[in-house]
N, C-alpha and C positions, 0 to 999 in steps of 0.2 A: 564485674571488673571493667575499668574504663583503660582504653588502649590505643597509643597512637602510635602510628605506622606513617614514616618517613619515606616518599618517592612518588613518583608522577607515571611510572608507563606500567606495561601490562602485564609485570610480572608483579608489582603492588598493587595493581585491579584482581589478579588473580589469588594473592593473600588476604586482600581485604575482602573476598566472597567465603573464601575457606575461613577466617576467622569470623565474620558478621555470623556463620551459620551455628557458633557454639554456643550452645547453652552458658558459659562461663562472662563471656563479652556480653556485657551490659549496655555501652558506648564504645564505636569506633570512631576516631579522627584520623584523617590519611593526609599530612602535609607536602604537597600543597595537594594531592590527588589529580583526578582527571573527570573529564562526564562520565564516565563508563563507572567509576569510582563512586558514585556520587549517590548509585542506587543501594546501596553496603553501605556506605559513612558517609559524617561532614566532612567537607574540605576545608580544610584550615592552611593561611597561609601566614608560613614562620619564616621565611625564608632560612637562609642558613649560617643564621649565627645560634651558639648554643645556647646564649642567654636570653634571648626569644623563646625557643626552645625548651628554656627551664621554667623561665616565668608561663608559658603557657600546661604544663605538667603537673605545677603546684596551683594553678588556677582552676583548673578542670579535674582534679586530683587523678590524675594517670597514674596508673597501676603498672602496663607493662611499654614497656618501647620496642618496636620491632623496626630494626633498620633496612630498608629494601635495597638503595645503590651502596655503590663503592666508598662514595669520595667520604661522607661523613666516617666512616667506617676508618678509611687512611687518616683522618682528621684529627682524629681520637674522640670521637661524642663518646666510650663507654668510658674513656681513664676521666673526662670534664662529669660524667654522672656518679661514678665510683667516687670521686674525691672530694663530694659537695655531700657533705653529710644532709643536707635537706633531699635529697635524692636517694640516697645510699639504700631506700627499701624499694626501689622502681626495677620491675624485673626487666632485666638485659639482653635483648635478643641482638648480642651488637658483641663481637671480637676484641679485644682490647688495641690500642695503637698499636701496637707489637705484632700484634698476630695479625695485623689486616696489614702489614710488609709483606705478607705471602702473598698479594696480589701486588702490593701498592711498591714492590721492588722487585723485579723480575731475579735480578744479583743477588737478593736477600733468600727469595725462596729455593736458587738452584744451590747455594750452599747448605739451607736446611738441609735439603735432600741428601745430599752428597754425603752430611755429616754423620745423616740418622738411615744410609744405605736404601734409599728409594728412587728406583728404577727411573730415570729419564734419560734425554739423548747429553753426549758429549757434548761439552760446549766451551768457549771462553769471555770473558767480559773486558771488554775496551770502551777508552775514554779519548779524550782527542792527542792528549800527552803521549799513549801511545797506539795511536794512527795506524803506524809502518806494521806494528805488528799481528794488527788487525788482518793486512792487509794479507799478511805470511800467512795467517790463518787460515785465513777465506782459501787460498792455494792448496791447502792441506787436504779441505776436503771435496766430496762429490757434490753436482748439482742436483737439486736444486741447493738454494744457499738461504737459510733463514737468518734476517735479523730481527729482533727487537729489543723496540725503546726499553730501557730499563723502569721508567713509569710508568702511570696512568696516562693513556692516551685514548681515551672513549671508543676501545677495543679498534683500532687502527695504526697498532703501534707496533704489528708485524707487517714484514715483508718477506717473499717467499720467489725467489728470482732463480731464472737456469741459467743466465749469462754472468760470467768471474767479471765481467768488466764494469755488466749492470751496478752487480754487488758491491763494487768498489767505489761505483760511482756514488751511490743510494749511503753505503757507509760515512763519507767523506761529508751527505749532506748533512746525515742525521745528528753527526758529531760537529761538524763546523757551521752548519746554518743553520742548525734548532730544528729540524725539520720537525719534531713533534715537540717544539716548545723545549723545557726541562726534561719533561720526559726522558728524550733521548739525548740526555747529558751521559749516558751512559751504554752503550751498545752489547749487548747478548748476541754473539754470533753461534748458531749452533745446528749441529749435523741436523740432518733431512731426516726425520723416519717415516718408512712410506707403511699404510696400513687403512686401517679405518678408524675415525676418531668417532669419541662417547662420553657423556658426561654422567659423572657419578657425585651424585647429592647424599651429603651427611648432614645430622644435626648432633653434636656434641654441648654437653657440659663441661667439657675439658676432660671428663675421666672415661665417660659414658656417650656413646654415642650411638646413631639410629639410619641403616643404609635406606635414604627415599628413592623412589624409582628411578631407573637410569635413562637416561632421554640420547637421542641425537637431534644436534639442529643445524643448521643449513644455512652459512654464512655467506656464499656469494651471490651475487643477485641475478646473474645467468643462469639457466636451466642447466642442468650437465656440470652443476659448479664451476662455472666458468664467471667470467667478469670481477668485478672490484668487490673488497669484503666489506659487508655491512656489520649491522648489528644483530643479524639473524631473520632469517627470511621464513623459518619455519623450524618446527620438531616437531618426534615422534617418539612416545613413551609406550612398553617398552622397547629394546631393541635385541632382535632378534639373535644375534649372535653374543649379545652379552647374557649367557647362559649362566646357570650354574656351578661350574667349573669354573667360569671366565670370574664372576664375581669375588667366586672363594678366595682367587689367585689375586684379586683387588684389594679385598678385606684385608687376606696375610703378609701382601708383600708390601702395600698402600697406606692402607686406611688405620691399621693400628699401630705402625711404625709414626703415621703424622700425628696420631693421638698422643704417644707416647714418648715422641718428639718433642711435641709442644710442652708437654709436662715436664720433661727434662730439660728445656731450655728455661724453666719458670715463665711461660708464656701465657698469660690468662685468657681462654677462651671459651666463651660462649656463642655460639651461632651456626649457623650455617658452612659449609666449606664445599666447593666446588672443584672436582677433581676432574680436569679437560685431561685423556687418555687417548694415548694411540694404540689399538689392537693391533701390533706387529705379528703377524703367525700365531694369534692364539693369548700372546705374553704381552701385560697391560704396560706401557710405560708413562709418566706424567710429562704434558705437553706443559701445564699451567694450573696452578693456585687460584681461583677467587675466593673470596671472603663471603660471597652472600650469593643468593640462587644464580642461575641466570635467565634469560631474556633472549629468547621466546621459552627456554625450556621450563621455565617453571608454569608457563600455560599449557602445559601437557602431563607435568609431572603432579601438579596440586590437585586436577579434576581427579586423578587415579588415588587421593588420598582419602581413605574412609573414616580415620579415625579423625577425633577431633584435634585440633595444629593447638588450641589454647591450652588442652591439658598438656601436649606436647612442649610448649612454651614454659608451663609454671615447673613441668617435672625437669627444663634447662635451669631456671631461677634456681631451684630447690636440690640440684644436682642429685636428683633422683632417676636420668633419664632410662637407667635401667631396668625399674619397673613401670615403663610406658610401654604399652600395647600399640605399636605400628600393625595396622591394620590396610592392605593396598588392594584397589580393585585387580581384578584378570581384564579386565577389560581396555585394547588397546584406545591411546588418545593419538589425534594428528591435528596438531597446530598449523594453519597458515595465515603469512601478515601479507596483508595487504597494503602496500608501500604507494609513496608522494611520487609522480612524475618527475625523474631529476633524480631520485635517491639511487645511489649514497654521497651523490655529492650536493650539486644545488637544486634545490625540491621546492616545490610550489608549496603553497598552503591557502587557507582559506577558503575551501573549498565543500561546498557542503555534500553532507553524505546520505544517502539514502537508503534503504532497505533493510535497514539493521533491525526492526521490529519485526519484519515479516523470518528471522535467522532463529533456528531451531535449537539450532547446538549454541556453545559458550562463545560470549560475545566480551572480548578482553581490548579496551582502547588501551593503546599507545602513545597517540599525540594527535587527542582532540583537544576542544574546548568549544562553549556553549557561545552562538551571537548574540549581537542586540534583543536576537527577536528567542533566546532559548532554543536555535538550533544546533545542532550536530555540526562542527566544520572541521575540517584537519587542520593539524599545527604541530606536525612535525614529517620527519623522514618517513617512518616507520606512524601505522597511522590506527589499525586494527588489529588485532588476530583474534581468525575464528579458531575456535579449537572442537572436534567431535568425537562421540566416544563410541566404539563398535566393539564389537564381540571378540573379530579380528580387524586387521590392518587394512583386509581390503572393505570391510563394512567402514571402517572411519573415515577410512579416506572418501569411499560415495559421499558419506554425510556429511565429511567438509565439505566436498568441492560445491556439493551442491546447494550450502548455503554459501558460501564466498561467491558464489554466483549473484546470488540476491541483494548482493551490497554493491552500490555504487558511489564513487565520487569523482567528477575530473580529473583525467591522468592517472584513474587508480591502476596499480600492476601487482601481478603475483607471479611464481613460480608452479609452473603447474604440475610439476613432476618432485612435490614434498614427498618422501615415504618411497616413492617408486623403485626405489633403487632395494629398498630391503623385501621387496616381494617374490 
């Protein structure tokens, strides 16, 4: 089967290792990919129009599509493959337009919820029309005060403030001076839940679906979680308090009210779904929807997968998923990235890297690319992550830290205290 896979960081470095390994994949392409990508598949670059996209699918005869980011997914690439009968037999690892609103409209997903009774915090949704009432809002309730953009904002489209005055301020910009583009043409203000967050990975046919390991990852770039939020500075699959009981209480009150949600709304979906939770006392509540893995966590979560993702993939196609055998290691993973000097705001690049051969455990780029001369350089925020697998949490973490030790480039930073907090 030939198969191409859509996205550039290190959670499509870490798909395109778990798929290159199936007996099933005959040819992988990963558009545009990365170096790290590069040792698993060709890189092909389509950029991101879908008729690029199609002509290269029907030239290479691609069998299956796997979408890795967001934005194609909000875009609609499955309703533009669905509706082009020269397409129509390409299996779909990609949400329908519709169903990728559970990420791509913050407004859109809190009323799914609301509709189909799944557990998340109070909240209300403002527009600049009305401002004032926003404002009565924010008074209503305790600090801290969340807002977010109702779009895609390349995961920076929450803010999370203790001062009313802050929040009013931050609300005023986001609706009257674009602060996140369109995005925040629409503002989600909503109650604080304080607890421990956790991400829980499904893969559904729309009828059938399959619980993948549950990870935590670690978004701000200060140790102690402190500082500005990135894109994920690190995870750890499993986690410790999302036990048995925690999960059951996920499955029942979560995971098959969204399934069966979807179904009832007539929502077509194939793919992945990403359930951002807050562990309030025990009782799981949804923070946020994504459409597709996420990043860092699927570098933690895909090493712990035993079975093969390709038959995983055709038994989505073939809406079989529920005689797929999910098979997961015991063994825990702890992902750490290794970030650009400057990240998360303005970050160096071009920077060459070094020790990444002598690195024992999984070695997942994020935003490299090859020089004049075929070396290793950064080119982006977010630059590596190492990922190691141990027995337990404190054998992973030795085995990260001490290849993330081994890798150097200019201005590289990490967090040294990933995992620490669940031991």
């Amino acid at each position: 089967m030939n198969i191409l896979l859509l996205g550039s960081g290190g959670r499509e470095n870490a798909i395109a290792k778990k798929i290159s390994e199936s007996a099933k994949c005959d040819r992988l392409f990963v558009a545009p990919g990365n170096c790290g990508i590069a040792k698993y598949a060709k890189n092909v670059d389509l950029g991101s129009d879908f008729s690029e996209i199609k002509n290269f699918v029907l030239k290479e005869n691609i069998q299956m599509l796997v979408v890795g980011p967001e934005q194609p997914l909000v875009d609609g690439i499955a309703n533009y493959f669905l509706e082009d009968k020269s397409l129509q037999n390409v299996i779909l690892i990609a949400p329908s337009k519709e169903g990728a609103k559970l990420e791509g409209s913050k407004d859109f997903a809190k009323l799914f919820m609301q509709r189909h009774n799944i557990p998340t915090a109070r909240y209300e949704t403002f527009t600049k029309e009305n401002f004032m009432q926003g404002v009565e809002f924010l008074k209503t309730l305790t600090p801290p005060y969340v807002l977010k953009a109702d779009g895609l904002a390349a995961g920076k489209g929450v803010l999370i403030l203790d001062d009313i005055n802050e929040a009013i301020s931050e609300l005023k910009i986001m609706l009257f001076d674009a602060k996140f583009g369109d995005a925040s043409a629409k503002v989600i203000i909503e109650e604080y839940l304080s607890g421990i967050e956790c991400s829980v990975f499904v893969l559904t046919d729309g009828k059938n679906y399959k619980i993948l390991p549950v990870a935590k990852d670690y978004k701000r770039i200060g140790e102690g979680d402190s500082g500005l939020n990135t894109g994920g500075m690190g995870s750890v699959s499993p986690v410790p308090f999302a036990d048995k009981n925690f999960i059951d209480k996920v499955e029942y009150r979560i995971i098959k009210p969204t399934i069966c949600g979807l179904r009832d709304d007539n929502i077509s979906y194939c793919g992945f779904i990403f359930i951002g939770l807050m562990n309030v006392g025990g009782e799981p509540y949804v923070i946020e929807y994504n459409v597709r893995m996420g990043d860092p966590e699927t570098e933690s979560v895909f090493p712990r997968i035993k079975s093969d993702i390709v038959e995983a993939f055709i038994a989505v196609g073939e809406k079989r998923l529920d005689n797929y055998q999910l098979e997961i290691s015991d063994n825990t993973a702890v992902c750490v990235m290794l970030v650009s000097k400057g990240y998360p705001e303005h970050y160096e690049k071009g920077k060459l890297i070094k020790g990444l051969n002598s690195v024992e455990s999984f070695v997942f780029h994020s935003g490299t690319k090859f020089d004049a001369n075929n070396n290793v350089i950064s080119n982006g925020g977010r630059v590596v992550a190492i990922t190691a697998l141990g027995k337990d949490l404190q054998e992973a973490l030795a085995k990260c830290y001490a290849d993330v030790e081994k890798v150097y480039f200019d201005g590289a930073y990490y967090r040294k205290d990933i995992g620490k907090d669940l031991l």
